[in-house]
Phi, psi and omega in degrees: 000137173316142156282146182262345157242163177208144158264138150260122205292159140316323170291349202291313195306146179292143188262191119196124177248148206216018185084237189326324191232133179251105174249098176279122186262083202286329173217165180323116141230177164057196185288030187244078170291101195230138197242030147262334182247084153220022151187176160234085177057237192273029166250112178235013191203108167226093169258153205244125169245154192220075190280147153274148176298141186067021196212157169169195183294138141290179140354103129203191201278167176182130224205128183020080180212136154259148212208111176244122197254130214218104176252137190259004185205108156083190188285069175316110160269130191246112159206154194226170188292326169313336201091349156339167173183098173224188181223136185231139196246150158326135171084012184228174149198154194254137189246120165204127182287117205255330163071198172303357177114132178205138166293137145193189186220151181233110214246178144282088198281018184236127135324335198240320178256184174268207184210102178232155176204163187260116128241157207236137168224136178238127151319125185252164175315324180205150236239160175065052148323164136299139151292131183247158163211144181218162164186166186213169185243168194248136167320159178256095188216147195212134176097018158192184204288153150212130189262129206264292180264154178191157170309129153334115156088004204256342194137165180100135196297328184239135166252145165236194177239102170169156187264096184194137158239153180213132181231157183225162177191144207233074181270137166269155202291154152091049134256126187244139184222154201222117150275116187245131169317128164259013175210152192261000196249018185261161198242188206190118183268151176227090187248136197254116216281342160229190170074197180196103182247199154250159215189108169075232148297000198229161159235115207281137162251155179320118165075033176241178211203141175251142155232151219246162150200145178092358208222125217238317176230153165216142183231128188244159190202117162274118184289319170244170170302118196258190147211123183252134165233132185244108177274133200227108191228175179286157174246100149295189177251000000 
């Protein structure tokens, strides 16, 4: 039988330094393949990135993923085969259904600093979409879940096509928070993008990350100011 809880450590993670780009890998992509880590139920892609200034993804494709984007440093030039064009900032994030297929590109829009950011591609429910793109900025709120992505009509500042949700929370230290599932036999990725917390029995350090399955709530207590994205998916196969 699978463990129903695992800490995935930071160091664990798959690496690639490419120059331009530091790509820490939470499951297989690219040329970094590990075939224990190749997804967590419909999440299948959580990457933690480092664009050097004035550098990034050219042009290319994606085709029936939802793909959400979380930049935690500096700037994002965003721009797609739709015609979008944005600069998405620390405090926003961005959503796009890639569907029947769409381009895009993703730059570091500061010449000078870097660019780090998180990206999540979720399996979506259901395939051959229109392609979409969306994004927002996030309240300034501390001490509690604010779910950034949901399921259409279902919660969340952003929707994709799939029943998941993602939430961030922003803790001051000595604050304890409590997640409960919104559907129960679904499982909960916790990745702590700073700070330092406690989770069960374990204790989390910066980029390190737990996942839960069979466990209906998880409760974190900040030891220090912390930031948390909490993913909540279907465990499909």
């Amino acid at each position: 039988m699978p463990k129903q809880v695992e800490v995935i450590p930071a160091a664990s993670r798959g690496h690639r330094n490419f120059g331009w780009l530091q790509a820490h890998y939470s499951f297989s992509f690219g040329e970094y393949f590990d075939p224990q880590r190749l997804h967590f139920g419909a999440l299948h892609v959580l990457n933690d990135d480092t664009i050097a200034p004035g550098t990034g993804f050219g042009m290319h494709p994606h085709r029936n993923m939802e793909i959400i984007t979380i930049p935690l440093e500096g700037h994002l030039l965003h721009r797609d085969s739709m015609g979008h064009q944005a600069v998405i900032s620390a405090g926003q994030v961005q959503v796009m259904s890639a569907g029947t297929g769409i381009f895009h590109s993703e730059y570091n829009a500061s010449n000078e600093h870097p660019l780090k950011l998180l990206q999540i591609w979720i399996v979506p429910q259901h395939l051959q979409v229109a392609p979409r793109y969306d994004m927002t900025s996030l309240p300034h709120l501390k001490d509690q879940w604010i779910t950034i992505v949901g399921p259409q009509h279902n919660g969340g500042l952003l929707w994709i096509h799939q029943q998941a949700w993602l939430s961030l929370a922003t803790l001051n230290a000595g604050t304890s928070l409590t997640y409960s599932l919104h559907q129960p036999d679904y499982g909960m990725y916790l990745f702590l993008i700073d700070g330092k917390t406690d989770v069960l029995q374990f204790s989390l350090n910066p980029r390190d990350a737990l996942k839960c399955k069979q466990t209906t709530e998880l409760s974190v207590l900040a030891k220090e100011p912390s930031r948390l994205l909490l993913i909540e998916v279907p465990l499909m196969e």
